[in-house]
N, C-alpha and C positions, 0 to 999 in steps of 0.2 A: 504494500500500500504506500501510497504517497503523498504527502501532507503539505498544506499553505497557511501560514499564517499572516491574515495581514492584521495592521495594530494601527491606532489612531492613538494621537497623547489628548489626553483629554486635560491638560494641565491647565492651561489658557481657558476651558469651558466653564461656562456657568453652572452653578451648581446643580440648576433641574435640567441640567441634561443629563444625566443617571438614568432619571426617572423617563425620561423621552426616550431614552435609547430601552430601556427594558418595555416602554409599551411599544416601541416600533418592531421590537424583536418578537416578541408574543404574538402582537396583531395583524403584521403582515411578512416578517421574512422571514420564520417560523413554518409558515405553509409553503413559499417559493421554493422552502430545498428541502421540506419534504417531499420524497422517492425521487429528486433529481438525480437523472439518467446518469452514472457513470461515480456517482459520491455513495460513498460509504457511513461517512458520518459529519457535520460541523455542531463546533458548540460554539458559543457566544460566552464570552469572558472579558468580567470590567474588574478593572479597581479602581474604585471613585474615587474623581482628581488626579487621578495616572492616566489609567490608559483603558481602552477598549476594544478590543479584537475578533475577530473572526476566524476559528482554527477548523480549517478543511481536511477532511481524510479521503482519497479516490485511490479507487479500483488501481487506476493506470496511471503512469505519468502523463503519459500525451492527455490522457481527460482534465488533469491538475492543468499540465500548459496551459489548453485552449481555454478553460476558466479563465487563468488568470491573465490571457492577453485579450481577453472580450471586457475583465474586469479593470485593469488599468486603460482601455481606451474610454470608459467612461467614470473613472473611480473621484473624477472632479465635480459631479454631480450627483453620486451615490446616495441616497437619504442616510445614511450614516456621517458622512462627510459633510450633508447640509444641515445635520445636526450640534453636528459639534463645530462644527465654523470653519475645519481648515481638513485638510487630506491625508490622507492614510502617511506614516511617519518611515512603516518600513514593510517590506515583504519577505516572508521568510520562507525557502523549501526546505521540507525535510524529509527522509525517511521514515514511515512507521515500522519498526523493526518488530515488536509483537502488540496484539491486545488481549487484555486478560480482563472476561467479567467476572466480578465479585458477586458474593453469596446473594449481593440485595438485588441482583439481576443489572440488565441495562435500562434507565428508563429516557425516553422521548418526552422533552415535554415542557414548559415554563418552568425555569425553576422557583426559589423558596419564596421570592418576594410577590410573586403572580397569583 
């Protein structure tokens, strides 16, 4: 499997953008990748006042590329981007070398503050 991370600093954002970014993430790009063709999993991960990111896991590499060259041609208008006020900080590929689900299973889904 083959992983993307992109990250936004949220250092410069106001402080309800937290809260803007976990309803934008539950109420609309929550459904956009769920069963998109060729991804295996993303999570959505903030630390408020740092940063906010979007961590992709795919099948393939070439599925991860073309994401991500469809995604930087428009990552200047992003609604995460137009939330927080300014553009993704960095991009990161990686390897998934294993996953391992724990006894409380996998779950899909808003997390604890939703």
């Amino acid at each position: 499997m083959y992983g993307l991370t992109v990250r936004w600093s949220l250092a410069q954002a106001a402080p309800e953008v937290a809260q803007q970014l976990r309803d934008y993430v539950c109420d609309t790009s929550l459904q956009r990748f769920t069963g998109m063709p060729g991804l295996c999993f993303k999570t959505w991960r903030m630390v408020p006042g740092d940063s906010f990111e979007g961590s992709y896991v795919w099948e393939t590499a070439s599925a991860r590329d073309e994401f991500l060259a469809s995604f930087r041609a428009v990552a200047a208008d992003a609604p995460g981007t137009q939330l927080i006020g300014s553009g993704p900080e960095s991009y990161e590929l990686f390897e998934v070398v294993a996953v391992a689900e724990g006894g409380a299973g996998f779950r899909a889904g808003p997390g604890p503050g939703q």
